[in-house]
N, C-alpha and C positions, 0 to 999 in steps of 0.2 A: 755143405750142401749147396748144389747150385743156387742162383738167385731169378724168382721168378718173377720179371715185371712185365706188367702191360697197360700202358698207361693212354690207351686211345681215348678215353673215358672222363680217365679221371677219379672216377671212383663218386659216389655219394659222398664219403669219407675218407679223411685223411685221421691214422691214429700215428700219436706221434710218442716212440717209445717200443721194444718188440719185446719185452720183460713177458711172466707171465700175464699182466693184465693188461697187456694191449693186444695179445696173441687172442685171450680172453675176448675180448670187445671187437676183433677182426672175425673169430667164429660165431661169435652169438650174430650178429649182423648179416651175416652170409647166410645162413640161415635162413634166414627172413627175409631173404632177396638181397641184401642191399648190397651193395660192391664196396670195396673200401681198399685206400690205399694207407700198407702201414708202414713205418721208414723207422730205422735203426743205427744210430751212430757209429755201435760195435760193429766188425765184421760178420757176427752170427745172431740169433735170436736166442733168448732164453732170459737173458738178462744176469743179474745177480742168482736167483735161484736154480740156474742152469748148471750152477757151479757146483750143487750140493748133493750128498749123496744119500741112499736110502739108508733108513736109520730104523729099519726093521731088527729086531731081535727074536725071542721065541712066536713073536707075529710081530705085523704090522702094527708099529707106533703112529699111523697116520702124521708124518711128516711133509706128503703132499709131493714129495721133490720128484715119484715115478711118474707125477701126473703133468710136469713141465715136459719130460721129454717127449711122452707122446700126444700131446699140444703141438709141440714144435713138430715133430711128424704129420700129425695132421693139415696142419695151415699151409704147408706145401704142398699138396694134397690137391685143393681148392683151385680153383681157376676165377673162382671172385674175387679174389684176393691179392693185390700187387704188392710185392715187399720189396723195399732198397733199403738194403742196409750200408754202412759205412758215411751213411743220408744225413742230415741236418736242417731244420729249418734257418733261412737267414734274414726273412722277411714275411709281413703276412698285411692284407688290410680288404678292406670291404666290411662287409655289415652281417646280421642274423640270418639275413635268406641266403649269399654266396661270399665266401670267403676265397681271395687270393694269395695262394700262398708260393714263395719263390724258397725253391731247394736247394742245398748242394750237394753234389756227389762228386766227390773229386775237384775236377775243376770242370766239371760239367754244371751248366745251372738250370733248374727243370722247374716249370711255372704250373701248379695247380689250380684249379677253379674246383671248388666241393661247397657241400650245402651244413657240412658239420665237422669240426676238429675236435678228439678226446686226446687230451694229455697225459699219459701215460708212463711219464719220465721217470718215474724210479726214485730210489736212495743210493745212498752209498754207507757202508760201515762208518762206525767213529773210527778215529786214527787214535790207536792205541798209545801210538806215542805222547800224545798228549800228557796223558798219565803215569809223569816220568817218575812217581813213585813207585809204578808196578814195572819198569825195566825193559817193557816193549820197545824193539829195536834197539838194546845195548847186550840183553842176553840172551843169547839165543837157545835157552829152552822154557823163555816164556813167549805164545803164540798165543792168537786167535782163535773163538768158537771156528772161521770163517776158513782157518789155515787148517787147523783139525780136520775140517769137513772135506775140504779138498786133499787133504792126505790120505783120506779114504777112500773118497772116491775114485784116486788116482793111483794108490800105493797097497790101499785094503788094508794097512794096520795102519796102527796108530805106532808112531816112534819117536827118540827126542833127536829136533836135528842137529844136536852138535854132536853125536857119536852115530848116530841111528839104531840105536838101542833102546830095545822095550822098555818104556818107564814105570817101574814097577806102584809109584804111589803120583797120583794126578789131581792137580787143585783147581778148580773152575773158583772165576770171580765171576760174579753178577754186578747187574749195572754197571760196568764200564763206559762212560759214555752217557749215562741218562741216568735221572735223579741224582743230581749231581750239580749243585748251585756254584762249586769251584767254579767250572767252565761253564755255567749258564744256561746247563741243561736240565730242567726242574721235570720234564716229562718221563713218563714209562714208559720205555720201546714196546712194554707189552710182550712180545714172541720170545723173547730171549731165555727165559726161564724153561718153557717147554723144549724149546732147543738143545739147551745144553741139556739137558734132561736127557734126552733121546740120543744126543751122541753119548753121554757117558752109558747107556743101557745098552747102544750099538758096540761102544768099544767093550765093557764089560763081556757080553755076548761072544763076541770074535777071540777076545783074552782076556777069562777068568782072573789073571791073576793079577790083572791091574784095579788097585785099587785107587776107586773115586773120592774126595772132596769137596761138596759141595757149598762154596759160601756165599751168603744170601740176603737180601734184606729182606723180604717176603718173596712170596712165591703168587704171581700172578697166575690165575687160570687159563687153560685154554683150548676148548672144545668140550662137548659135551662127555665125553670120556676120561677127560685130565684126571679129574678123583682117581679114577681108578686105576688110571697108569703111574699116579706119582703116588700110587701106596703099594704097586708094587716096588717102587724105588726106595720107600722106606722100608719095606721086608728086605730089600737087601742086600744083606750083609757087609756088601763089598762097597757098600756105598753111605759114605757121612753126609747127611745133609746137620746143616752146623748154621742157625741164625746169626751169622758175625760177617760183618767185611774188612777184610784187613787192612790196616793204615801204609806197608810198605812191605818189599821182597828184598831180600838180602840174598847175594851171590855167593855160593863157594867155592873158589877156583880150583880148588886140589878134585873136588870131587863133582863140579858142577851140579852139583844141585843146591836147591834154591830154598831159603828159608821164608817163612813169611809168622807176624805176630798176628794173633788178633784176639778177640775178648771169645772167650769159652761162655757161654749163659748159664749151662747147668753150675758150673764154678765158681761165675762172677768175680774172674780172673783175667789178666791177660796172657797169655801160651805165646808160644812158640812152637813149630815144626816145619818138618824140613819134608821137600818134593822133589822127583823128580823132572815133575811139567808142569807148567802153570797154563793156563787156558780160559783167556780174557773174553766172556760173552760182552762184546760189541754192541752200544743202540745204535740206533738209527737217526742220520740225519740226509739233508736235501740234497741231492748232487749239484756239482754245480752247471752243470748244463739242466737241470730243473728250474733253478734260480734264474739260468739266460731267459730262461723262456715265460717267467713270470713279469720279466721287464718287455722281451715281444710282445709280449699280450697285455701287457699293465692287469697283471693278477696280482693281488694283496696274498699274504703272505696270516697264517693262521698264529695265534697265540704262541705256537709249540717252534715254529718255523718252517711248517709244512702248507702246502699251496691251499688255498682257501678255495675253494668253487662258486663261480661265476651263477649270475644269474641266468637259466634256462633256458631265458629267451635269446641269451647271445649267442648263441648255437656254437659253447664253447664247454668242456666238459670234463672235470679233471678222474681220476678213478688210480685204485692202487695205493701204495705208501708213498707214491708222492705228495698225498692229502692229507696222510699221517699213519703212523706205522701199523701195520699188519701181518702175517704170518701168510703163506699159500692163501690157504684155503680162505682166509677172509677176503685178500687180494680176488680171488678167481669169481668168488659172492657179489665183492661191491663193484667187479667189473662188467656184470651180467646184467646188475643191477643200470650202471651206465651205458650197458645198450639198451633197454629199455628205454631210457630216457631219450638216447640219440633218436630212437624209432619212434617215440612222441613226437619230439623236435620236426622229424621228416615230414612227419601225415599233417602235419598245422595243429597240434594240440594243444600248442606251448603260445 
């Protein structure tokens, strides 16, 4: 999609981030008059979420991800609204009433004056390979919630890539990445458990005869609907949810598929069995151009390692899982929420 700027202004606002919560925080604002300019590192807007696909089955699993692309239709739409993407901030300083802040695009360098900045930087997945007992990046039919998802979106089945063949039995691991004191990640991504959830319903749906595994440490909630949507997941049939995390995946080259052990509960044993896919739900951590920009702005960094928010009156304003992890819809909530607060900041409330 072309790129629409107009930057005679300046804008009120500068949101820095075009994920869904900065797209988020560029419509609620426009709205309500205010102009705002938003700038995006990637080539396109969407962010991380842009990448995901509907994970509708006999209805709508409320995944949220039809509601990124027409967001991103909309905000171009808009003539309040300035967006550069391919953009970066590489400098910023002044005070709570006007912020200067120096851009890059290219090798062009573009100087704003605005009266308020929301940081909107985003996460990026765990890197799977971290967790070289699960074989991410050595065998190639074990993959990502993140790969799955873009296989669908991009392919509409699910397949195993080292043959491209329908994988007739598929194991999801939870918390990959989060709760997880190895590598020093003691938090809950939180989203991740409804997620996989919803692809293994979406893949189920599209190919009955792929059977799901689900293994878990708990099962976090999420939405006012979850009850209802993960007991249709334990109705069924096609789908094990199994309280165990397994300790490692073992490869079998004759036949490429994949074994993995872990403790049975009903049994109070530990098993073995063998997959055709494995399919690592990912947490969430801080990108690292989130992290640049908590040292531009000298923003402290929360418990978990997610950006902390500033006090109100700095006219500095963080929103999104950049602050700590979220799903869509709580993202699109606390982003609404932070233009509220921008539109405080404006009228002298703060």
């Amino acid at each position: 999609m072309a790129e629409k700027v107009d930057l005679s202004s300046g804008g009120e606002v500068l949101i820095i981030g075009g994920g869904i919560s900065g797209i988020t925080v560029a419509l609620e604002l426009a709205r309500s008059g205010i102009p705002s300019t938003l700038i995006e590192r990637e080539p396109s807007l969407g962010g991380l979420s842009a990448s995901f696909c509907c994970k509708a089955s006999e209805s709508c699993n409320k995944c949220f991800a039809c509601v990124v692309d027409k967001r991103i239709s909309e905000i171009y739409q808009r003539q309040d609204i300035s967006i550069l993407t391919q953009t970066e901030v590489i400098g910023v300083k002044g005070n709570r009433e006007k912020h200067q802040v120096s851009l890059k695009k290219g090798k062009e360098k573009i100087d704003l004056k605005v009266s308020a900045i929301v940081i909107a930087a985003g996460i990026n997945p765990f890197d799977a390979s971290q967790k070289v007992e699960y074989g991410y990046g050595r065998f190639k039919n074990v993959i990502t919630a993140k790969d799955l998802d873009e296989m669908l979106r991009h392919r509409g089945t699910i397949s195993r890539p080292s043959d491209g063949k329908l994988p007739k039995t598929v194991a999801f691991f939870q918390c990959v990445g989060s709760r997880d004191e190895s590598i020093g990640n003691l938090y809950c991504s939180q989203v991740c458990c409804a997620y996989a959830l919803r692809l293994i319903k979406a893949v189920r749906y599209q190919t009955p005869e792929v059977k799901a595994t689900f293994l878990y440490m708990d099962i976090q909630p999420a939405g006012a609907s979850f009850q209802e949507f993960l007991a249709s997941c334990r109705e069924d049939k096609g789908i094990r949810l199994i309280r165990s995390l397994p300790s490692k995946v073992y490869h079998s080259p004759l036949s490429d598929t994949l074994r993995v052990r872990f403790t049975d509960p009903e049994r109070g044993e530990v098993v073995e069995d063998s997959f055709d896919l494995i399919v690592l739900s990912v947490g969430m951590v801080l990108s690292k151009e989130a992290k640049r920009l908590t040292e531009l702005f000298r923003l402290s960094l929360t418990e978990d390692g997610f950006i902390a928010s500033p006090p109100t009156q700095t006219g500095v304003f963080v929103t999104g899982a950049c602050s700590g992890p979220k799903d869509i819809d709580r993202s699109i909530l606390h982003a609404k929420s932070a233009a509220f607060l921008v539109q405080q900041h404006l009228s002298g409330r703060f």
